[in-house]
N, C-alpha and C positions, 0 to 999 in steps of 0.2 A: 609289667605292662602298665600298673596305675603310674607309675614315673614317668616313663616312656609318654605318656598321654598330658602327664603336667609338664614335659620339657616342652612340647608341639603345643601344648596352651600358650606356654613361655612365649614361645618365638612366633605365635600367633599373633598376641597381645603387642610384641616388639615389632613385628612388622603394620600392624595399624597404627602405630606412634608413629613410626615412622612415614608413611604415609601420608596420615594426618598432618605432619609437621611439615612437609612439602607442598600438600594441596594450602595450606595458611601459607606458606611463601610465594607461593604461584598467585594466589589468590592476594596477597601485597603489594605484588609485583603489578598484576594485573590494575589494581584500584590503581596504583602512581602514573600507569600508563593512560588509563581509561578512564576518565572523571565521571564520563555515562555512568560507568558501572559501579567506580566508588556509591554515587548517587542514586542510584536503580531505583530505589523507592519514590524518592520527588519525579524522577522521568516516569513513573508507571500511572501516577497519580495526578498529571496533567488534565485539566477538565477542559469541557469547552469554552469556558471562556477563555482563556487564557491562549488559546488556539484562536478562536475569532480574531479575540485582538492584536492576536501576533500580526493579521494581514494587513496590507497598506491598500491606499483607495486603489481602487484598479486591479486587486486580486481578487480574486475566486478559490476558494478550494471546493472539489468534486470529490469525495469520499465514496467508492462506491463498494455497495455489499450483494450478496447473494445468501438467499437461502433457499428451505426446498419447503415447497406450498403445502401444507397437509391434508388441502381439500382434491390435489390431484396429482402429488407427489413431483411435481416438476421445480426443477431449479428455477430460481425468478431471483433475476437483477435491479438494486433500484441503488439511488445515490442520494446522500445527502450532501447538500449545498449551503455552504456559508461561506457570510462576509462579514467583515468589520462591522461590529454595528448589530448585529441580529441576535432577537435575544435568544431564538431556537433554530437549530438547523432545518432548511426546508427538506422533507422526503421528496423524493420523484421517481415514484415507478419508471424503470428502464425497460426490462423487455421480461421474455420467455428464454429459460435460457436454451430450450427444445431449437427454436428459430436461428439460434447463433449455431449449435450443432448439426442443423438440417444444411444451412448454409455447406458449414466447416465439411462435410461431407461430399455436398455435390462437389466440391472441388479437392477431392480427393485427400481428403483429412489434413490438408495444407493450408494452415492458416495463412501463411506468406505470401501464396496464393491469390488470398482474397484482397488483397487488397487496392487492387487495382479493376478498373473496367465496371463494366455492370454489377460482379459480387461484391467490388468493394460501394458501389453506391447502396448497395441492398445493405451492408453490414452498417454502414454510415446511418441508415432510414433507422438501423434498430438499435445500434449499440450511441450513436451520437444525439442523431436531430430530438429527442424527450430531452437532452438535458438545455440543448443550443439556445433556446429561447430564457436560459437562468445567465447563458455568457452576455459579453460585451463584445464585438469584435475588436480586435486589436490590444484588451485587457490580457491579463497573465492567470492560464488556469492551471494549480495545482492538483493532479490527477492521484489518488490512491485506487490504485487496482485490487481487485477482488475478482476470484475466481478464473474465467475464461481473459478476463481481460487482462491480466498479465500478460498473455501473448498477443493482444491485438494493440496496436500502435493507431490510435484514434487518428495524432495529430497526420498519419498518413495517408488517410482514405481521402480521397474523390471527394469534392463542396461541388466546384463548376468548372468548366472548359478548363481542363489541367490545374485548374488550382485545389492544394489539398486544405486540407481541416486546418492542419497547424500554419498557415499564411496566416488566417486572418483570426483566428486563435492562438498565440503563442499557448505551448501545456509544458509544464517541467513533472515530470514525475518522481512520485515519491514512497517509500515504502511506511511512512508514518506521518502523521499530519502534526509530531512533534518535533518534527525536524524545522517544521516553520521556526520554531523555539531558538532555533542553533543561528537565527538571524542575528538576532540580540543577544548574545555573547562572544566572547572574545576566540571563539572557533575562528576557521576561516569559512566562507561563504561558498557553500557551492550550489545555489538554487539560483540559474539563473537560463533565461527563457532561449 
């Protein structure tokens, strides 16, 4: 039985070499393909300036986060906003995020929903018009979503008589604000309004 238990060691020991020796191949493979991830380290350690600076005159990036209040346990929205040029990002309280859910509810838990008519001007009042006064019209704003707003499509909502947000706001959305990054290398370009 004590053999018996060192052969199953054996071919314990031999199937994690081997393993091991595939996930390093995979993982080769994966670096030749992937220069992101050969690089992981330099992408993860991206600071801000180097993000401000990546924008050109006329951009905007919208960073927005959500966390939950400790003095009344509610979710609360706010964004940070930078451009070329600034030496800190401006915060800007966005909303409650109770108010986006009260909405998302009268309309029958359909965000899609909202987006048109009176709710979508109401969602507009609270998810858009706090940061509007940081855009330019007709400038280029770089959206990161957080939380709720992955699902809601700002540049879709209601401004005035049929015209929506994203007319006089072009917004490109983004899931990292170091993709700005990927301007200035020799990737191809896919941010564009």
């Amino acid at each position: 039985s004590r053999m018996n238990a060192l052969e199953q060691y054996s071919d314990m020991q031999d199937s994690v070499a081997s393993l091991y020796r595939t996930m390093v191949a995979i993982d080769h493979r994966l670096t030749q393909n992937c220069t992101r991830y050969g690089d992981v380290g330099a992408f993860a350690s991206t600071g801000y300036d180097e993000i401000a600076s990546s924008l050109k005159p006329g951009e905007t990036l919208v960073d927005f986060t959500d966390y939950r209040d400790e003095k009344d346990g509610h979710r609360r929205y706010a964004a940070f906003i930078i451009r070329n040029g600034m030496e800190h990002p401006l915060l800007v309280p966005v909303c409650d995020g109770a108010e986006i859910d009260s909405l998302i509810a009268q309309n029958h838990g359909l965000v899609s929903s909202i987006h048109d008519e009176e709710a979508g001007e109401r969602l507009r009042t609270i998810c858009f018009d706090p940061i509007r006064e940081h855009l330019t019209e007709g400038e280029t704003a770089f959206l990161i979503p957080s939380g709720i707003y992955h699902s809601i499509s700002i540049d879709a909502l209601p401004l005035d008589d049929s015209i929506l947000v994203g007319d006089r706001y072009p917004m490109v959305r983004l899931s990292s604000a170091r993709l700005l990054l990927d301007r200035n290398t020799s990737a191809p370009a896919r941010l564009s309004a």
